[in-house]
Each structure stands twice: as C-alpha cells, then as structure tokens.
BALUM-349293 format. One record per atom (N, C-alpha, C): atom name; residue in one letter; z, y, x. Coordinates in Angstrom, 2 decimals. Atoms other than C-alpha are relative to their C-alpha. Layout:
BEGIN
<atom = CA	rest = a	pz = Z	py = Y	px = X>
...
***
This chain:
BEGIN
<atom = N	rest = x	pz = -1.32	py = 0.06	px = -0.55>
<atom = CA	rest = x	pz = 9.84	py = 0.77	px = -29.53>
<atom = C	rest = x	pz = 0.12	py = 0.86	px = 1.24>
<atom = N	rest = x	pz = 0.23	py = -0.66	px = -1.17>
<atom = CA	rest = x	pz = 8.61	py = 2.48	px = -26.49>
<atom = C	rest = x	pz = 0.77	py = 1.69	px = -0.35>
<atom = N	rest = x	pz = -0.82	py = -1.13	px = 0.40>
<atom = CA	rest = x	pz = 9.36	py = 5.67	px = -28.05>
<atom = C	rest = x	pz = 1.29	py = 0.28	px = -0.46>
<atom = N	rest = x	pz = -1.33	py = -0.10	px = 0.35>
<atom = CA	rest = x	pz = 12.53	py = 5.28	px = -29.58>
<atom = C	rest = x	pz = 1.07	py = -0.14	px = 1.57>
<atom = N	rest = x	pz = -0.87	py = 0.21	px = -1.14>
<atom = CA	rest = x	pz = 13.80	py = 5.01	px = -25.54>
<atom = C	rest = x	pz = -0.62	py = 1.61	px = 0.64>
<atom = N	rest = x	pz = 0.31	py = -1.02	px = -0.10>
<atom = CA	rest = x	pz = 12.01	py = 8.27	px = -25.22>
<atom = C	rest = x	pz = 0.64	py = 1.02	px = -0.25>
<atom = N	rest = x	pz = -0.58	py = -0.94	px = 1.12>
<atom = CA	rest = x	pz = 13.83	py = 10.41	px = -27.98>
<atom = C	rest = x	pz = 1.29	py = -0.54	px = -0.49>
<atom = N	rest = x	pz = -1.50	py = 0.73	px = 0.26>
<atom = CA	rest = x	pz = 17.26	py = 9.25	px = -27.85>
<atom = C	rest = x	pz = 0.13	py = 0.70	px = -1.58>
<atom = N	rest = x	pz = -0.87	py = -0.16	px = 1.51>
<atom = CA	rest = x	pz = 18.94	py = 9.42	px = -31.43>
<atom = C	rest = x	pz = -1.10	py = -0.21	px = -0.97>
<atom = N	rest = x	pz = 0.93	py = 0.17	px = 0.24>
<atom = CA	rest = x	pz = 15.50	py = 8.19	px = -32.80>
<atom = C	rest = x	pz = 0.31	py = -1.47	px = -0.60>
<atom = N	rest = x	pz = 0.01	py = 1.80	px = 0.77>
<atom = CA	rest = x	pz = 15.61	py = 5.19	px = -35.27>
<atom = C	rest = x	pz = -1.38	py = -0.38	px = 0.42>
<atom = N	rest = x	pz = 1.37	py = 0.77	px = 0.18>
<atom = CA	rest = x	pz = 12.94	py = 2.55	px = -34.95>
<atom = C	rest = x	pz = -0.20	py = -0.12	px = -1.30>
<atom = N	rest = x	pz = 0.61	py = -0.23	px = 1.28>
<atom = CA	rest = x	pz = 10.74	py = 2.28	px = -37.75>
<atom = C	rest = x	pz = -0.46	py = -1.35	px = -0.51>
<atom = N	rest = x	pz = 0.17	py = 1.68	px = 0.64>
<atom = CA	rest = x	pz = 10.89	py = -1.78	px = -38.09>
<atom = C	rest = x	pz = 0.72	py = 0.06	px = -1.36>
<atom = N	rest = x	pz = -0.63	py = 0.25	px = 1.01>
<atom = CA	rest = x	pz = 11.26	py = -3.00	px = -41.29>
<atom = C	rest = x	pz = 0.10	py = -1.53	px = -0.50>
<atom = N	rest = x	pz = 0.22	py = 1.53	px = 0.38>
<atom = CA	rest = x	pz = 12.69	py = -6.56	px = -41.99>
<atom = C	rest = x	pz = -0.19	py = -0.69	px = -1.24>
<atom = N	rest = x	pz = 0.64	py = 0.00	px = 1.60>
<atom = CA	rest = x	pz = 10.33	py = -7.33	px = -44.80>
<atom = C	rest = x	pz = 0.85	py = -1.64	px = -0.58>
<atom = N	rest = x	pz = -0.97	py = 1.04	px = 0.79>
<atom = CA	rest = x	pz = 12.41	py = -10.88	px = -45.22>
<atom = C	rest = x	pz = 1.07	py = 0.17	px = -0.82>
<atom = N	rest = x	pz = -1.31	py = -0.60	px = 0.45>
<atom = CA	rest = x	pz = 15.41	py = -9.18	px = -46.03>
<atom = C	rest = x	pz = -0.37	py = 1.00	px = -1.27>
<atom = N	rest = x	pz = 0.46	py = -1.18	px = 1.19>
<atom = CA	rest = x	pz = 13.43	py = -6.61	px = -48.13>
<atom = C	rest = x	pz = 0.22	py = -1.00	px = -1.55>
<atom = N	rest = x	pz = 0.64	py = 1.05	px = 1.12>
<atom = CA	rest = x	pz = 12.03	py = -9.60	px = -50.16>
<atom = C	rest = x	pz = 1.29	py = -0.88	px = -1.07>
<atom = N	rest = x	pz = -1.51	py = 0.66	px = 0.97>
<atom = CA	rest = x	pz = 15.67	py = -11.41	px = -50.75>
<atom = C	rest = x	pz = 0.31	py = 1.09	px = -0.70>
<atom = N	rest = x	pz = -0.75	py = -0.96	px = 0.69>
<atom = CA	rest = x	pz = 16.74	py = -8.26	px = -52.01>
<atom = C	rest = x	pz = -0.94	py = 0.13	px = -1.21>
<atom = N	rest = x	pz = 0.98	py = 0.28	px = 1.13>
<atom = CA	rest = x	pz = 13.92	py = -8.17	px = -54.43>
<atom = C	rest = x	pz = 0.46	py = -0.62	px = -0.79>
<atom = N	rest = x	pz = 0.13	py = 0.64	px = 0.99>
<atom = CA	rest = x	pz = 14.39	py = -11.05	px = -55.63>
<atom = C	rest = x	pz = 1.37	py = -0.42	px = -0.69>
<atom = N	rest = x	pz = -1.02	py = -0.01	px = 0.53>
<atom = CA	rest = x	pz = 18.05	py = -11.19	px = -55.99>
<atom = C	rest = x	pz = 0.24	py = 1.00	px = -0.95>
<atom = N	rest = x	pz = -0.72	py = -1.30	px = 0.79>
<atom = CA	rest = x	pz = 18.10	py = -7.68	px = -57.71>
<atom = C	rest = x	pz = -1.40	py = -0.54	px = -1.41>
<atom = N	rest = x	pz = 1.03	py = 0.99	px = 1.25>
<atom = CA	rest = x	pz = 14.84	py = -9.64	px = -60.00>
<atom = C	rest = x	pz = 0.93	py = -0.33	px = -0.75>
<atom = N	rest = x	pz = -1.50	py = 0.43	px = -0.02>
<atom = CA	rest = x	pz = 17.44	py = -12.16	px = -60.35>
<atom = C	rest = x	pz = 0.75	py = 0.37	px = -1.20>
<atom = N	rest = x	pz = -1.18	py = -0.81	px = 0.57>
<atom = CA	rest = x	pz = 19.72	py = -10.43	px = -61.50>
<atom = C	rest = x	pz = -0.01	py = 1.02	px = -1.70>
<atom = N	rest = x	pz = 0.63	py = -0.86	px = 1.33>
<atom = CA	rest = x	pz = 17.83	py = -8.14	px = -64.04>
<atom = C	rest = x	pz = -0.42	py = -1.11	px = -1.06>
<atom = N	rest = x	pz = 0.87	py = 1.61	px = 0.72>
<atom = CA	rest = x	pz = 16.26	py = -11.31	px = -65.69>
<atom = C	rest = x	pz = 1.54	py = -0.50	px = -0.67>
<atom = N	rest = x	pz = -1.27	py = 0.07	px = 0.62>
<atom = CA	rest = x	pz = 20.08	py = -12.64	px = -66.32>
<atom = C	rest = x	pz = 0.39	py = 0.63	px = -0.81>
<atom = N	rest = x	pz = -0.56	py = -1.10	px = 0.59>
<atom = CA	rest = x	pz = 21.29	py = -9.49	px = -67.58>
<atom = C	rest = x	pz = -0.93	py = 0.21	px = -1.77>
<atom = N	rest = x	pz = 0.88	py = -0.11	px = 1.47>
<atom = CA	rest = x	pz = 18.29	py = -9.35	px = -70.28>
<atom = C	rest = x	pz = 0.36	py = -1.18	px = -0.75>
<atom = N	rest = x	pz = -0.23	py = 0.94	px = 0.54>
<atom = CA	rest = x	pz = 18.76	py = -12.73	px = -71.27>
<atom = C	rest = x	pz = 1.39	py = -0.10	px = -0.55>
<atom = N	rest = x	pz = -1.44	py = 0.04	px = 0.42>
<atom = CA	rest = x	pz = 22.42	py = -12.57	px = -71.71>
<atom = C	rest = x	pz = 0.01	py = 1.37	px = -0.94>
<atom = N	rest = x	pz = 0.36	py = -1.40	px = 0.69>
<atom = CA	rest = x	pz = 21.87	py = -9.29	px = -73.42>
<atom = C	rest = x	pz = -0.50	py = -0.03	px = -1.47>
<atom = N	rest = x	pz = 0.44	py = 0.52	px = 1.21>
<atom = CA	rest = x	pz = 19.59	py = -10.45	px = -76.08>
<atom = C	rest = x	pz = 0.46	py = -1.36	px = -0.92>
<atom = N	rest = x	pz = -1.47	py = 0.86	px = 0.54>
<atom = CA	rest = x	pz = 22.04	py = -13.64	px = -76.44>
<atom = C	rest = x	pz = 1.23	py = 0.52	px = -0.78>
<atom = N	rest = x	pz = -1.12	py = -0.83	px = 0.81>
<atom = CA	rest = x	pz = 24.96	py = -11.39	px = -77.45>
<atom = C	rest = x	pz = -0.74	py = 0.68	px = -1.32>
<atom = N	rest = x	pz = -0.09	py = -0.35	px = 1.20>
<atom = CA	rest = x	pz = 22.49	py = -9.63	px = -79.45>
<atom = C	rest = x	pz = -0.32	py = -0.73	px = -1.04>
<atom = N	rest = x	pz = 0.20	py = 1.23	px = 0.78>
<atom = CA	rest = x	pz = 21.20	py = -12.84	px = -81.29>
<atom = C	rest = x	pz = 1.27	py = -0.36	px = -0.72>
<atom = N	rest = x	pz = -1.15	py = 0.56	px = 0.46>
<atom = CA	rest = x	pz = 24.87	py = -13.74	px = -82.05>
<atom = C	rest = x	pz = 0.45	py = 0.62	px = -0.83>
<atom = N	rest = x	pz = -0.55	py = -1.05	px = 0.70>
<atom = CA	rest = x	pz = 25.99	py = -10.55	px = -83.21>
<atom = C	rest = x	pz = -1.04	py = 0.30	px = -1.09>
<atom = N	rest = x	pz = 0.92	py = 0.37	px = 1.21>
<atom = CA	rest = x	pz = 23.15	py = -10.63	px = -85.83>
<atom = C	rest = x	pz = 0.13	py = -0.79	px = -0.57>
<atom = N	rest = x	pz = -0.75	py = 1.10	px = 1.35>
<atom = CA	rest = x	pz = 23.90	py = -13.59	px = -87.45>
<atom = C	rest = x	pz = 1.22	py = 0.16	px = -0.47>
<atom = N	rest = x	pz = -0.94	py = -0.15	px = 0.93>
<atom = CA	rest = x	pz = 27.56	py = -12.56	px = -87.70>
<atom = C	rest = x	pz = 0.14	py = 0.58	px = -0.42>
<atom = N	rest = x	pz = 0.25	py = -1.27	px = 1.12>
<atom = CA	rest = x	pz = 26.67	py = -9.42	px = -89.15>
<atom = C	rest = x	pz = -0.32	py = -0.61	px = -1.32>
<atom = N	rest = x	pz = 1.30	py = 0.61	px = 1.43>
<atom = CA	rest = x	pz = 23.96	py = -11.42	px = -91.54>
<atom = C	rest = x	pz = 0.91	py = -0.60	px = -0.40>
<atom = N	rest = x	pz = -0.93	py = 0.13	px = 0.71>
<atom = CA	rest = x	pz = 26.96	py = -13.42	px = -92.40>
<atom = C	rest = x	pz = 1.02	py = 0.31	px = -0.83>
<atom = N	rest = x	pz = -0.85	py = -0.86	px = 0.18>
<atom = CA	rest = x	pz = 29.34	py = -11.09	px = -92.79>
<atom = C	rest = x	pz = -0.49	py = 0.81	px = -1.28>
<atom = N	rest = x	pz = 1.16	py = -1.16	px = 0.94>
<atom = CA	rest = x	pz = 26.96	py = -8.59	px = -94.96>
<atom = C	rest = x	pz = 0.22	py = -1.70	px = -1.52>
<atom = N	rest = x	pz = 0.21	py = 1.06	px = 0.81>
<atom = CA	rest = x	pz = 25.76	py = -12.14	px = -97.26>
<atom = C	rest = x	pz = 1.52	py = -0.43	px = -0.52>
<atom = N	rest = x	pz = -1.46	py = 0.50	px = 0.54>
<atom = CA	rest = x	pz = 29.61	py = -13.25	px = -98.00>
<atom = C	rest = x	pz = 0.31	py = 1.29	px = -0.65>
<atom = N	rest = x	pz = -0.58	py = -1.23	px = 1.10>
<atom = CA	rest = x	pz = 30.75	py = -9.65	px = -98.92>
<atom = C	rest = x	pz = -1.09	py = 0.41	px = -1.60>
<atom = N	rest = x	pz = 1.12	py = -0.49	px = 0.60>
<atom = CA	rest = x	pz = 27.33	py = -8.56	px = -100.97>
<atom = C	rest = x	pz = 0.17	py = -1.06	px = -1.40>
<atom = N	rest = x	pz = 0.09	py = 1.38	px = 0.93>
<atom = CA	rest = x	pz = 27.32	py = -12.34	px = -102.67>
<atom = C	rest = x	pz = -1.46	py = -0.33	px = -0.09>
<atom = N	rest = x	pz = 1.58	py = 0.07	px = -0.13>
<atom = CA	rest = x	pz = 23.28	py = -12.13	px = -101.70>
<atom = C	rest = x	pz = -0.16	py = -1.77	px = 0.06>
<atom = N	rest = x	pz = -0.16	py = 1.27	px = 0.44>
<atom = CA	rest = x	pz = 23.09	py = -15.35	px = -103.51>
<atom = C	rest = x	pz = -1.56	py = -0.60	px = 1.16>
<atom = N	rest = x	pz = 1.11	py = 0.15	px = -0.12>
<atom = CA	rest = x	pz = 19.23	py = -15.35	px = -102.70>
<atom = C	rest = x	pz = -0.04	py = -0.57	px = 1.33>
<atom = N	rest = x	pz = 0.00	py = 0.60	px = -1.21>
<atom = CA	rest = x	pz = 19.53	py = -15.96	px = -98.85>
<atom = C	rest = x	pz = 0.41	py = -1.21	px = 0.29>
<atom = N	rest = x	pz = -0.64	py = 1.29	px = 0.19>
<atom = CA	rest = x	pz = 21.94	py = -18.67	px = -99.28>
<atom = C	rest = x	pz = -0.77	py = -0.85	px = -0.82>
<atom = N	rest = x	pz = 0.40	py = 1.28	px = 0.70>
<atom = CA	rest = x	pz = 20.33	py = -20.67	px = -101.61>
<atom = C	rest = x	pz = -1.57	py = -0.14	px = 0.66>
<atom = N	rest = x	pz = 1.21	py = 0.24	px = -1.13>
<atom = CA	rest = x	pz = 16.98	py = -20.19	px = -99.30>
<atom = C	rest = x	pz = 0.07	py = -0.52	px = 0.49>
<atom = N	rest = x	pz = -0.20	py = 1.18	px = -1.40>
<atom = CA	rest = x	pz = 18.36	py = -21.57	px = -96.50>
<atom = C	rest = x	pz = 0.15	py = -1.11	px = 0.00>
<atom = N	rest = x	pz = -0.19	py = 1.42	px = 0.75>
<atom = CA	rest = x	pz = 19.87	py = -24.21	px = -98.42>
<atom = C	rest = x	pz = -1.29	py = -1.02	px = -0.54>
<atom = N	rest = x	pz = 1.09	py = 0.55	px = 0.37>
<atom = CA	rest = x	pz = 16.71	py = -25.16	px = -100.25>
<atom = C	rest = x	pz = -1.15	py = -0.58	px = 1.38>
<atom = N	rest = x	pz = 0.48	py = 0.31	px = -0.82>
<atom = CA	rest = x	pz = 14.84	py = -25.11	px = -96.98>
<atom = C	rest = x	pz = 0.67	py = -0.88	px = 0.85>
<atom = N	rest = x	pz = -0.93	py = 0.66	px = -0.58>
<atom = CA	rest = x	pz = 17.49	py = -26.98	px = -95.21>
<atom = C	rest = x	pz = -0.54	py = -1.29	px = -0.74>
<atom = N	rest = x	pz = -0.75	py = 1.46	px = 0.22>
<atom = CA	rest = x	pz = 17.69	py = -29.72	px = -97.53>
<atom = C	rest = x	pz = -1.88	py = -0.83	px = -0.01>
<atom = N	rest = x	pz = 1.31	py = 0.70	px = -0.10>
<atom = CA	rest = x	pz = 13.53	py = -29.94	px = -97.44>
<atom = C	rest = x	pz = -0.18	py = -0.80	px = 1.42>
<atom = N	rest = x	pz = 0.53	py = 0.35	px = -1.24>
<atom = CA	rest = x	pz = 13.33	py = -30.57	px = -94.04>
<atom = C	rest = x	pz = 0.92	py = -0.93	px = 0.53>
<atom = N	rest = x	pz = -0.91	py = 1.24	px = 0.05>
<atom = CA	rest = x	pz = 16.15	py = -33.15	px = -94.17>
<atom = C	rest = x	pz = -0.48	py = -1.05	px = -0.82>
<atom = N	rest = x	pz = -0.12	py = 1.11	px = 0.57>
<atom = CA	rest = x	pz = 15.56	py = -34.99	px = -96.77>
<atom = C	rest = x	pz = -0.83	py = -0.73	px = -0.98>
<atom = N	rest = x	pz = 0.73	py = 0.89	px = 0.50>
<atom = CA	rest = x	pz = 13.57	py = -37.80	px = -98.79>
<atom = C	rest = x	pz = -0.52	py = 0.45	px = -0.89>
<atom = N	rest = x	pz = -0.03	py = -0.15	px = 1.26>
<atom = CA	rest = x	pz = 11.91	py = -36.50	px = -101.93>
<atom = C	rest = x	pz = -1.64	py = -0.44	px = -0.46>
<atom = N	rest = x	pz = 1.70	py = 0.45	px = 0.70>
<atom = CA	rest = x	pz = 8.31	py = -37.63	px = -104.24>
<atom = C	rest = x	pz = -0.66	py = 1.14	px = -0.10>
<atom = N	rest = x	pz = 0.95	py = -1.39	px = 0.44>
<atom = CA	rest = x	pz = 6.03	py = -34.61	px = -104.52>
<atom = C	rest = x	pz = -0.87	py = -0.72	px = -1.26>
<atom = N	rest = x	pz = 0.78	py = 0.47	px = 1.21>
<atom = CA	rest = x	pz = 4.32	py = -34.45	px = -108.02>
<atom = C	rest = x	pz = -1.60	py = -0.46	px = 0.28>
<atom = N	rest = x	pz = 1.53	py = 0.43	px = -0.08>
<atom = CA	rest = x	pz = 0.88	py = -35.46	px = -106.48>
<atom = C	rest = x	pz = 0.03	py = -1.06	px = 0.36>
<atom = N	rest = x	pz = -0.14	py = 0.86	px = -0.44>
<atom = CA	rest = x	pz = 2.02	py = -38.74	px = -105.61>
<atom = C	rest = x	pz = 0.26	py = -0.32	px = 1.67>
<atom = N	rest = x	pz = 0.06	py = 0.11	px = -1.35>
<atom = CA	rest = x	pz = 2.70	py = -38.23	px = -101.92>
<atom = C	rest = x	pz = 1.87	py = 0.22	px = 0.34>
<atom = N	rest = x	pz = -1.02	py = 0.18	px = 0.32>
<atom = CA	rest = x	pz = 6.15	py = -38.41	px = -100.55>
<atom = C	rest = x	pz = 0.48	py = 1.03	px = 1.34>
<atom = N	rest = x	pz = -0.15	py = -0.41	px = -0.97>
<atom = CA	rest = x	pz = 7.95	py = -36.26	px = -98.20>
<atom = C	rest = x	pz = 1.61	py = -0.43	px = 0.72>
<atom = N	rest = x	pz = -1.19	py = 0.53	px = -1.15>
<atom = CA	rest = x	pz = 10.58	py = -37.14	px = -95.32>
<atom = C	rest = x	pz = 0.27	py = 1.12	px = 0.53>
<atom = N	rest = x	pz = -0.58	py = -1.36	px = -1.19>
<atom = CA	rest = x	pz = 12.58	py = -35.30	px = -92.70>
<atom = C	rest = x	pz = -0.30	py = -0.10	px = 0.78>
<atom = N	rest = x	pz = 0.79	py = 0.05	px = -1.10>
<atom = CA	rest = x	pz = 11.46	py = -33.89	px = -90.34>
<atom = C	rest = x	pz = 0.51	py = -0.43	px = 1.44>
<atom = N	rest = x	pz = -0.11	py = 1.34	px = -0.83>
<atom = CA	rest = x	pz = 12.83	py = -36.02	px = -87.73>
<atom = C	rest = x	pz = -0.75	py = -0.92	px = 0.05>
<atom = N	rest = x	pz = 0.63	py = 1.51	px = 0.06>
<atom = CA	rest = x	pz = 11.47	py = -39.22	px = -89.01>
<atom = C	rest = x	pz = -1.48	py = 0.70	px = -0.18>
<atom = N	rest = x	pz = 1.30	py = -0.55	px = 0.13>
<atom = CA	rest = x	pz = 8.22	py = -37.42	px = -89.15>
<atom = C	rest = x	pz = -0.64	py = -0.16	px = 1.09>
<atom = N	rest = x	pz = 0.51	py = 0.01	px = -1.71>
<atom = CA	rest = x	pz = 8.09	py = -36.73	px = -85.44>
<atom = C	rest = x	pz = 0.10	py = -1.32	px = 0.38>
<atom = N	rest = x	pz = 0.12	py = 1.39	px = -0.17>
<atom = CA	rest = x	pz = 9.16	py = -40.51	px = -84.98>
<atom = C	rest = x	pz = -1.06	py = -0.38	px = 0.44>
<atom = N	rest = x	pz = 1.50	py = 1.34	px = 0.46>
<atom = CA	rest = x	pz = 6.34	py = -42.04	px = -86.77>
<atom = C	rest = x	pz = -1.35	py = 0.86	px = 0.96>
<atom = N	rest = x	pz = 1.24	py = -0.40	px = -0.65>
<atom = CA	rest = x	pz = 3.64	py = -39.17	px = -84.99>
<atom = C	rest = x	pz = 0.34	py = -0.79	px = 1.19>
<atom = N	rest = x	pz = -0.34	py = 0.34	px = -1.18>
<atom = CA	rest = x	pz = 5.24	py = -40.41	px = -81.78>
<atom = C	rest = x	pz = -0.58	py = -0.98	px = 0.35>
<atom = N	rest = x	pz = 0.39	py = 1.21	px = -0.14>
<atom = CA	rest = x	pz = 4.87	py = -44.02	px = -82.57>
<atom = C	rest = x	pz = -1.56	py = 0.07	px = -0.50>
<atom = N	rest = x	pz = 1.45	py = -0.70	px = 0.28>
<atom = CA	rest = x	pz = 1.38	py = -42.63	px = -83.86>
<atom = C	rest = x	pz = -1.09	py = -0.02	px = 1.61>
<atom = N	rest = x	pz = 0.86	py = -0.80	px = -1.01>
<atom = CA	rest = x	pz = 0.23	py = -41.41	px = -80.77>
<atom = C	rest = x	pz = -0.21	py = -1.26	px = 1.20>
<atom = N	rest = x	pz = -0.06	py = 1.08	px = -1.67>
<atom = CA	rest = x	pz = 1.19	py = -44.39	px = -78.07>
<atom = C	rest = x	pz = -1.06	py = -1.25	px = -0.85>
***
C-alpha cells in the first residue's frame, strides 16, 4: 500500500478473494441450473418427438413393449414353473417388511 501513495494513479494490487469466491460459486450456480434445465427440456422434447414419430409411423412394436412391460411390473400373474409374480410395489413392501 506504501507504494500506491508513492505513484499516484497506481491501483493497489489487493484482491478480495471472498468476493472472488461468491462469484465462483454463483456463476457455478448458475451453470449447474442451466445444464440441468437444459437436459430437462431436452428429455421432454424426446419423448414428444418419440410420441409423435410412434402415432404417425403406427410402430406398433414400441407400444405394445411398453405395454407388455408395464402391465409385468404391475401386475399379478403364475409363471409356468410354479412361482408367482407380483408388482413391483408389493415386492418392495414385503423386502421392506423382510429386512426390519
């Protein structure tokens, strides 16, 4: 500081690393939001494409995938080996009540 009263028109060469650091982390922050919201829009806009595309096309195959997998993981059925399967809800339940 001594010098900067030396050499008039002479900045000091402090730097207020607190202030540095908020700025960091707000402009972090900030970038971190932006990606996330970013890859949100593009998540969305992919399925209503994939929709969009599947309804015009009539890509039976996807639809009845989802469906088939859908209705496994919902719902009650016997498997031919004698074992039975549930949804997967009541699955996690019973591990739950399993575990305590």
């Amino acid at each position: 500081m001594g010098a900067s009263h030396n050499n008039p028109g002479v900045e000091p060469e402090d730097i207020n690393t607190s202030t540095l650091f908020r700025v960091i982390l707000v402009s972090s922050l900030v970038v971190v939001a932006l990606v996330v919201a970013g890859f949100n829009l593009a998540h969305q806009k992919f399925k209503a494409v994939q929709l969009e595309v599947t309804q015009l096309t009539g890509y039976p195959a996807l639809h009845e995938t989802q469906m088939m997998g859908s209705s496994k993981l919902s719902g009650y059925a016997a498997n031919g080996d004698g074992t039975y399967r549930i949804p997967i809800e009541r699955a996690m339940e019973l591990e739950t009540q399993d575990a305590q």
